[in-house]
N, C-alpha and C positions, 0 to 999 in steps of 0.2 A: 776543363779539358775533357774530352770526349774518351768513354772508356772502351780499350781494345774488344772489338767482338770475335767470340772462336768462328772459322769458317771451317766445312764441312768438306775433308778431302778422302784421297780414293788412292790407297800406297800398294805397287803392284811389287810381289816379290819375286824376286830369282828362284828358280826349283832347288840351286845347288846351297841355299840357305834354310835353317829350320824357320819357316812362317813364326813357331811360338816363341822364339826368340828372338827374332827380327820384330811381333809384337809387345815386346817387355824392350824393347831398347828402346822403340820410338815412344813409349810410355815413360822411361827416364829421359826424352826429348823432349816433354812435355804432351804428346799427344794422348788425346782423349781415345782407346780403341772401344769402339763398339761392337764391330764382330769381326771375327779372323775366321776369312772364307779359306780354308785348307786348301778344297779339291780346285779353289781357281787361282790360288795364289795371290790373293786380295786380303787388306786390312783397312777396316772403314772407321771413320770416327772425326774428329774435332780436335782443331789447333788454331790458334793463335798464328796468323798468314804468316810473321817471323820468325816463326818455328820450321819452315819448310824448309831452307838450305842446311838444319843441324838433320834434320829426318834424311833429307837426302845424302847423308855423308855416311849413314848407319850403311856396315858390309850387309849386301843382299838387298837393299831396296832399289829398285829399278826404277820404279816411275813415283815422282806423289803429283796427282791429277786436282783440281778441284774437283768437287762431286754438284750435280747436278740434278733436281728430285726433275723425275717423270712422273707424270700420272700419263695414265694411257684408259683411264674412265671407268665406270662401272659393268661387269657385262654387260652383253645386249644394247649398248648405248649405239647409236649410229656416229657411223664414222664421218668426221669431218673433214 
């Protein structure tokens, strides 16, 4: 049986909830928080994709997105 892999998502909060505690609840949801962007109302991090409908049920969380890496290159690189 194939083991569950964490995916990489992107949980936007409501202004009228504290980020640092809307960060500690979806951490009792099981998510992984990497960083808790304050000034954008962003918490990044890793879960388990069946983890998403209890995250989304936490008062104050607005969105949970997957997250997506950009690279956008090394300076000076030419644009493609």
């Amino acid at each position: 049986m194939a083991k569950k892999q964490k995916q990489a998502f992107v949980v936007t909060v409501s202004e009228d909830h504290g980020i640092e505690k809307v960060a500690r609840e979806l951490k009792a949801k099981g998510f992984e928080v990497d960083q808790v962007l304050d000034a954008i109302g962003v918490v990044t991090g890793s879960a388990l994709p069946d983890k998403v409908a209890k995250m989304r049920e936490i008062p104050g969380v607005k969105d949970v997105s997957a997250d997506h890496p950009v690279d956008i290159g090394p300076p000076g690189a030419p644009i493609s």
